[in-house]
C-alpha positions in Angstrom: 0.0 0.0 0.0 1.1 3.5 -0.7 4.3 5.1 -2.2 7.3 3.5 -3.7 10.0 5.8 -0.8 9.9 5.1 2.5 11.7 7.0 5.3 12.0 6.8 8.9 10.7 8.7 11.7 12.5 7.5 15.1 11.4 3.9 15.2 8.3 4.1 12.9 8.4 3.5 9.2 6.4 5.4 6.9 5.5 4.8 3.3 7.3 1.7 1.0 4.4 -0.8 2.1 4.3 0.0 6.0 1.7 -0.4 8.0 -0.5 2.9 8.3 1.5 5.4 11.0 -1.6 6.9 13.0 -0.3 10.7 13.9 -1.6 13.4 15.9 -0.7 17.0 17.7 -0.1 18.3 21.2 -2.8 21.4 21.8 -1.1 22.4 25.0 0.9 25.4 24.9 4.8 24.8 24.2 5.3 26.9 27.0 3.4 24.4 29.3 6.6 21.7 29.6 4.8 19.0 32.0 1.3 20.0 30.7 2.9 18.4 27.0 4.7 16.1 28.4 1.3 14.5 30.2 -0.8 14.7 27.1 2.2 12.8 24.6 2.1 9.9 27.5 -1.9 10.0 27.1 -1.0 10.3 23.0 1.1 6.9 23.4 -1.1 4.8 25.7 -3.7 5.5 23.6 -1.8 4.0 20.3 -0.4 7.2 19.1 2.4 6.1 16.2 4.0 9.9 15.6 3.7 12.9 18.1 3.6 16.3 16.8 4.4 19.6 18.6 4.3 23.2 17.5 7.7 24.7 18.0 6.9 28.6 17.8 10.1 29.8 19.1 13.7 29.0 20.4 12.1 28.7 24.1 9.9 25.8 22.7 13.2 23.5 21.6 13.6 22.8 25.3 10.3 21.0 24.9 11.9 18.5 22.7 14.1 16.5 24.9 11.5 16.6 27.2 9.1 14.8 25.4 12.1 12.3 24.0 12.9 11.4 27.7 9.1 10.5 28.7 7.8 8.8 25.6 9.5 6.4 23.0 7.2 7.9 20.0 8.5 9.7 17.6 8.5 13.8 17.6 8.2 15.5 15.2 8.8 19.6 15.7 6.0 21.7 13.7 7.5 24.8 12.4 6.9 27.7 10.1 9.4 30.7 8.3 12.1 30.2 11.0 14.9 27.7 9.4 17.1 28.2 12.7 14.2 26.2 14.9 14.6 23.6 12.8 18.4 23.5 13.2 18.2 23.8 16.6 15.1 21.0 16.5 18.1 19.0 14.8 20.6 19.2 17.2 17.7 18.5 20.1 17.1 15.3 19.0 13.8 15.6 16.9 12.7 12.4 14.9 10.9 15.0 12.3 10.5 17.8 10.6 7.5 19.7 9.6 8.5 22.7 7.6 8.0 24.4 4.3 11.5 24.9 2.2 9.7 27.6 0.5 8.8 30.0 3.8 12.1 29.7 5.3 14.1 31.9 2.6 17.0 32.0 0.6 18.9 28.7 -0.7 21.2 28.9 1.7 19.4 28.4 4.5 17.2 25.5 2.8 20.6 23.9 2.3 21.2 24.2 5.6 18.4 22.5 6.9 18.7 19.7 4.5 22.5 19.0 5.5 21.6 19.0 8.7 18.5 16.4 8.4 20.6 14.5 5.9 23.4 14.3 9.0 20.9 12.9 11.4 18.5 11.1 8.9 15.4 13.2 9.6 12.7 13.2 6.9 10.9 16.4 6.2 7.2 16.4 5.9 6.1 19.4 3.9 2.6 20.2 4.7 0.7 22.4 2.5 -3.0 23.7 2.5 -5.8 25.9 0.7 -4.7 28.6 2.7 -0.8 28.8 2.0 -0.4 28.5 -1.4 1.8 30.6 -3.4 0.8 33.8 -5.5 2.1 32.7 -8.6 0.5 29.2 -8.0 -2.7 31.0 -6.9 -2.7 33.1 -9.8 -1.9 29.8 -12.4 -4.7 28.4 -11.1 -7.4 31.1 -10.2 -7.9 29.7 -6.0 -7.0 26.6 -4.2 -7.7 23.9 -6.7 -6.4 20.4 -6.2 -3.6 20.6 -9.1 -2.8 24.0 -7.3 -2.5 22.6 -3.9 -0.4 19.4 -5.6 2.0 21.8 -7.2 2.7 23.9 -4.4 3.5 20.3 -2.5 5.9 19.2 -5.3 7.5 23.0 -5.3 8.2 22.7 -2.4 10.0 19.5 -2.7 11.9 20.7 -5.5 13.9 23.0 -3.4 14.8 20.0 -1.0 15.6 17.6 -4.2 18.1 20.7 -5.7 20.3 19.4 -2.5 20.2 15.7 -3.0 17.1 15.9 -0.1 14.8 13.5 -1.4 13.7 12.1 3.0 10.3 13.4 2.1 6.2 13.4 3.2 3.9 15.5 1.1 0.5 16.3 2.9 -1.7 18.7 0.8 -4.5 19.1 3.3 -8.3 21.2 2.5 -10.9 21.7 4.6 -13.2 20.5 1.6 -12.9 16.9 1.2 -13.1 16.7 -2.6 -10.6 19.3 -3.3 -8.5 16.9 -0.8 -9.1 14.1 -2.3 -8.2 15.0 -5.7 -5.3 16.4 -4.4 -4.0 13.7 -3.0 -4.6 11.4 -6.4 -2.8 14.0 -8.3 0.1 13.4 -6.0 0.0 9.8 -5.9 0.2 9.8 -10.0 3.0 12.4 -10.1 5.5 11.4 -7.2 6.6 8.6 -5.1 6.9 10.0 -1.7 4.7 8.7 1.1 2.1 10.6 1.8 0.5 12.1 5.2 -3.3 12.5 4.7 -5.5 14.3 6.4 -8.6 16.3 6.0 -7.8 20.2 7.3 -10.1 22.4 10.0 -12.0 19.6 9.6 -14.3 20.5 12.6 -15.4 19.7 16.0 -15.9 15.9 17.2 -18.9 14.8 15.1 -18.2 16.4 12.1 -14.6 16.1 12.0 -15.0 12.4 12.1 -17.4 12.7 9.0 -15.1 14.6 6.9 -11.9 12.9 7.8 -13.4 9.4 7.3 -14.9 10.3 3.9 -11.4 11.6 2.8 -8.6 9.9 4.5 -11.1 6.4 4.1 -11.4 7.0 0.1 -8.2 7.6 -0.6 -6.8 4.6 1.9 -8.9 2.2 -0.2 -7.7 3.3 -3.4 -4.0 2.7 -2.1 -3.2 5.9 -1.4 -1.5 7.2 1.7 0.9 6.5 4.4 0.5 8.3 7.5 -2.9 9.9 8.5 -4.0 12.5 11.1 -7.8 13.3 11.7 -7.8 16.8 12.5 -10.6 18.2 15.1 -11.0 20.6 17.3 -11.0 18.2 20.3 -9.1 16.0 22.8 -6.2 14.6 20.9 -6.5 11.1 22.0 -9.9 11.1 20.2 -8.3 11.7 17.1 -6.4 8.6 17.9 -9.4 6.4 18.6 -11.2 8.3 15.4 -7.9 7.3 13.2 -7.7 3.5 14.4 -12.1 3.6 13.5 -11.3 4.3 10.0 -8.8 1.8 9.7 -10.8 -1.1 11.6 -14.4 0.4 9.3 -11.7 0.0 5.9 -10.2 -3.3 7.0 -7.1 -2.3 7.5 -6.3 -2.9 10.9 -7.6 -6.2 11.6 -6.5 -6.9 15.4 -8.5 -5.8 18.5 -12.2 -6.2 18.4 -14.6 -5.7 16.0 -17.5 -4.0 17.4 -20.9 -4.3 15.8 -24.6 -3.1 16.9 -27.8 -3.1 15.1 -29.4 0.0 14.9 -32.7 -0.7 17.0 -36.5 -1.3 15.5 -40.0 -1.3 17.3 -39.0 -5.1 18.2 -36.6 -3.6 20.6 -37.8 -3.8 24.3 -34.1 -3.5 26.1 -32.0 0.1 26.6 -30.0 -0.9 23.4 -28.6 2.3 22.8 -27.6 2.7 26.3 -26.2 -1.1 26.4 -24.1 -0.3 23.2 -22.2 2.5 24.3 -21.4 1.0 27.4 -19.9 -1.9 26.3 -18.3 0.0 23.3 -16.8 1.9 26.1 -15.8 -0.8 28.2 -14.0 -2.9 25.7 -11.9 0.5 23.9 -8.5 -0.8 25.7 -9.1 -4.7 25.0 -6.9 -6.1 22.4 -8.1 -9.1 21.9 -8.7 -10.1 18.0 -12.4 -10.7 18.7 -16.1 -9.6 17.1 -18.5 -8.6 19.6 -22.4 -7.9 19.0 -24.7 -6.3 20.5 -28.3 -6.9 18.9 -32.0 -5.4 19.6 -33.7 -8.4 19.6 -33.9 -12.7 19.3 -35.4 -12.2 16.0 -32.4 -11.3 13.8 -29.4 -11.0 16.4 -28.2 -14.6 16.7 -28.6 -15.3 12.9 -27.4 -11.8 11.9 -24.8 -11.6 13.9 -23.4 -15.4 13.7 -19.8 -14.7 12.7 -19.6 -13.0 16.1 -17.3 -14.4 18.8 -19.6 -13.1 21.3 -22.6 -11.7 21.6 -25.9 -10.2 23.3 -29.3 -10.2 21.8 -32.1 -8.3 24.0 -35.9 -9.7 24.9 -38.2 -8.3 27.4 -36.7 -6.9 29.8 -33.4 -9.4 29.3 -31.3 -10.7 26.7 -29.6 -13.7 25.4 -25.9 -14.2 25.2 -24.9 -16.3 22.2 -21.5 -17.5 20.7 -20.8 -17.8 17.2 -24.6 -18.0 16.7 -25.4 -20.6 19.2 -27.3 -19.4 22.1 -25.5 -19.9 25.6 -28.1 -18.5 28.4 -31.0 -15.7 29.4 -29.8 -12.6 31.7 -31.9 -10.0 33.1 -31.0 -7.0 31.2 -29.2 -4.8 34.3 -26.6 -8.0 34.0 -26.4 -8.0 30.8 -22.9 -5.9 30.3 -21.6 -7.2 32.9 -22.2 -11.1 31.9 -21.1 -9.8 28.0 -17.5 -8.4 29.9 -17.1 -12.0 32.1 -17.7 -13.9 28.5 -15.5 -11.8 26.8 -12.6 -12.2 29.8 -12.8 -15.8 29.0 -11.9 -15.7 25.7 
């Protein structure tokens, strides 16, 4: 799956047939050390692959080895127009790079970024978006259009490649998920680097999750991408959960359970919805390679949900627990969970 290069982030792989690297990005001031430092431990237990922080200024590089002493996830340093952050990001230990060779100035200084990732085998991830493209590229193609946002990606690259760079990611994020999409195919047909995809100020929680499975899901079953990041303006642990969703919904991350619900009828006479979410809930840190059910009623949920390891199917008032189809025993429904978590425990 994905692109032909593959580079290296700290211990994680991206691109060159890896496995999907799920990313996301500290929202706690850089100026709050142990504040970042708490949420990139709550990043990792929560499955985090690749931690991202903003580095704003030279104060925010002491962040860096901070974050490299409490978790063993790669970090990469997030920064804009200032090549001498990233130096300095260098020479603190930073797995990688997010920076645009084209906003940091004169040739000079981008060769002086990419001799000093070269030195230290750092890739660069240049990120662009509908909102910082170029004004010639703007004025080629009228406003942000996906060719637009591709070229800008692949200008930018260009100025790395003049210096034998070529440890490269390409995102070209938009907040509209067409434009994004198209974006991305462009780049997939005119370039080999892996890509990082991700859908831009995608939204709050509910939303977010909408856009960013519609366009990071599209273009992951078309083979396209390497590294994703669901964007929303939210916790960033639930963009964690939200990016290992899209990958169980696609198939593509096959271990840890399988969760499946039918969505209620009028034969329902048990709190499904409530029951659902609960055990949803309770088995989010389980790890077993199992398929779990949870069905509104005898009727259908056995039969429908037969290729499940483990089940619950309400009645009146209680429910049935079945295995693979076969039906085990009755439980009043307050039990119910409960009896589902001691089944699932045996496994």
């Amino acid at each position: 799956m994905g692109s032909k290069i593959q580079v290296t982030a700290g211990n994680v792989k991206i691109g060159g047939g890896a496995d999907i690297a799920v990313q996301s990005m500290l929202n706690i001031p850089s100026t709050d050390i142990e504040g970042s430092v708490r949420q990139a431990k709550e990043l990792e237990k929560a499955g985090c692959h690749i931690i991202r922080a903003a580095i704003p200024n030279m104060d925010a590089i002491k962040l860096i080895p901070a974050l490299k002493e409490a978790v063993s996830v790669p970090i990469v340093a997030d920064i804009h127009f200032d090549y001498k952050l990233a130096l300095e990001a260098c020479a603190a230990g930073i797995d990688k790079i997010r920076i645009n060779p084209g906003n940091i100035g004169s040739d000079d200084r981008v060769k002086a970024v990419a001799d000093a990732c070269k030195a230290r085998n750092i890739p660069i991830r240049i990120g662009v978006n509908s909102g910082s493209l170029e004004k010639e590229i703007l004025a080629k193609h009228g406003h942000p259009t996906p060719q637009a946002l591709c070229d800008s990606a692949l200008y930018h690259a260009s100025l790395l490649e003049k210096f034998d760079f070529n440890n490269i990611v390409l995102s070209m994020k938009s907040s509209t998920v067409p434009t994004m999409i198209k974006a991305y195919e462009l780049a997939a047909q005119q370039c080999d680097y892996p890509l990082h995809l991700g859908v831009t100020e995608a939204g709050t929680e509910r939303m977010g999750i909408i856009k960013s499975a519609a366009g990071i899901g599209s273009l992951l079953l078309h083979n396209i991408g390497d590294t994703i990041r669901v964007s929303l303006t939210a916790d960033p642990v639930k963009e964690v959960y939200a990016a290992y969703d899209i990958l169980k919904a696609l198939n593509i991350k096959r271990d840890g359970v399988q969760f499946v619900s039918c969505p209620t009828c009028g034969r329902t006479r048990i709190n499904l919805v409530k029951i659902a979410n609960e055990v949803e809930e309770r088995l989010r840190n389980c790890n077993k390679n199992i398929k779990v059910a949870v069905m509104g009623c005898v009727v259908n949920g056995p039969g429908e949900a037969r290729e499940a390891d483990i089940g619950i199917a309400g009645g009146v008032g209680n429910g049935l627990v079945f295995k693979k189809g076969e039906i085990l025993y009755k439980v009043p429904e307050e039990k119910l969970v409960d009896v589902l978590m001691d089944e699932i425990e045996k496994l």
